[in-house]
N, C-alpha and C positions, 0 to 999 in steps of 0.2 A: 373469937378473934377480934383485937382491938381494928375499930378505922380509927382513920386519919380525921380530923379536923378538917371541913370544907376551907377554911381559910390557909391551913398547909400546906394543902393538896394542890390549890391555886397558886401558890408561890411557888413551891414544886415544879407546876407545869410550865409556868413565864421563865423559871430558871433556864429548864431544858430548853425551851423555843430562842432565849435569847443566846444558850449555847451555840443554836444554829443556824444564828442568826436570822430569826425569820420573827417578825413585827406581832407584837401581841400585846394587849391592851384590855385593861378590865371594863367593864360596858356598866354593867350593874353592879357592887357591892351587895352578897347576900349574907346572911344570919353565918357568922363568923366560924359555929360548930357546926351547926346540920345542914347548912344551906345545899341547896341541890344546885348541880352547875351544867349550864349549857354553854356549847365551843359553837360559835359562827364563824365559819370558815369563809374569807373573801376572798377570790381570786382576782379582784380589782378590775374583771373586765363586765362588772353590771351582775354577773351571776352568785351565788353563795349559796353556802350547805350549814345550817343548823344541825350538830350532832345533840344527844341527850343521854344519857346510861337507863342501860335498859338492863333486865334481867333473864336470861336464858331460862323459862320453867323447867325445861328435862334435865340440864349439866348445874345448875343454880348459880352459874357463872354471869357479872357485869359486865355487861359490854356496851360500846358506842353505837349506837343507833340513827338514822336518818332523820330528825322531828322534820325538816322542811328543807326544800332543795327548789332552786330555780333561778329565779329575779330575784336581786337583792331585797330590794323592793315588799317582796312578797313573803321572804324568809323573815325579816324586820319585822311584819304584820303578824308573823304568827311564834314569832321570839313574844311580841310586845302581847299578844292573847295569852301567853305563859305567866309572862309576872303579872297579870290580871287575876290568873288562877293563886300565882305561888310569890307574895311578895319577899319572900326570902332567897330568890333566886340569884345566884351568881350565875351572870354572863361575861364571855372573853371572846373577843374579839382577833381574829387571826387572819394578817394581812400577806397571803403568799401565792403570786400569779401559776405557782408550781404545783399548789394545792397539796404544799404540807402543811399536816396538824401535828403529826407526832401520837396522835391517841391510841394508835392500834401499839407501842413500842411498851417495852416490860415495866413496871410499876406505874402505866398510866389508866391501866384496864380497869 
């Protein structure tokens, strides 16, 4: 099965959010084909959720995952320990008091 391009996939995703109107913003630029992509979700009241794709061992299914959840603050610190590990990392930035992402919806998984 072909993937998509990390830089597709991201434009992809800004399309859909800006379809619904809901604020989104690249943080990091990563490695344009394989980069791995992290979504921080802000709900603008001090709090945020780092998602990251993760892989299900038993169904071998992708799915979004929790990396960091709390204080901004503290999700920031451990986005920022990632591209210490992974400097080709794309991060996106998601400004929605409603705490949409859209990631769980069909061709985002």
């Amino acid at each position: 099965m072909t993937r998509l391009t990390a830089e597709f996939w991201v434009q992809a995703y800004l399309a859909r959010l800006r379809f619904q109107e809901i604020p989104a913003f690249v943080v990091a630029h990563g490695d344009d084909t394989a980069g791995a992509v992290l979504v921080k979700l802000n709900t603008l009241d001090g709090q945020a959720i780092a998602f990251h794709r993760s892989y299900d061992l038993l169904s071998g299914d992708r799915t979004w995952a929790d990396l960091a959840s709390g204080e901004e603050r503290a999700v920031d610190d451990a986005i920022q320990r990632q591209r210490g590990f992974d400097p080709d990392l794309w991060v996106i930035e998601v400004e929605d008091r409603q705490g949409r992402h859209l990631l769980g919806e069909d061709g985002l998984e």
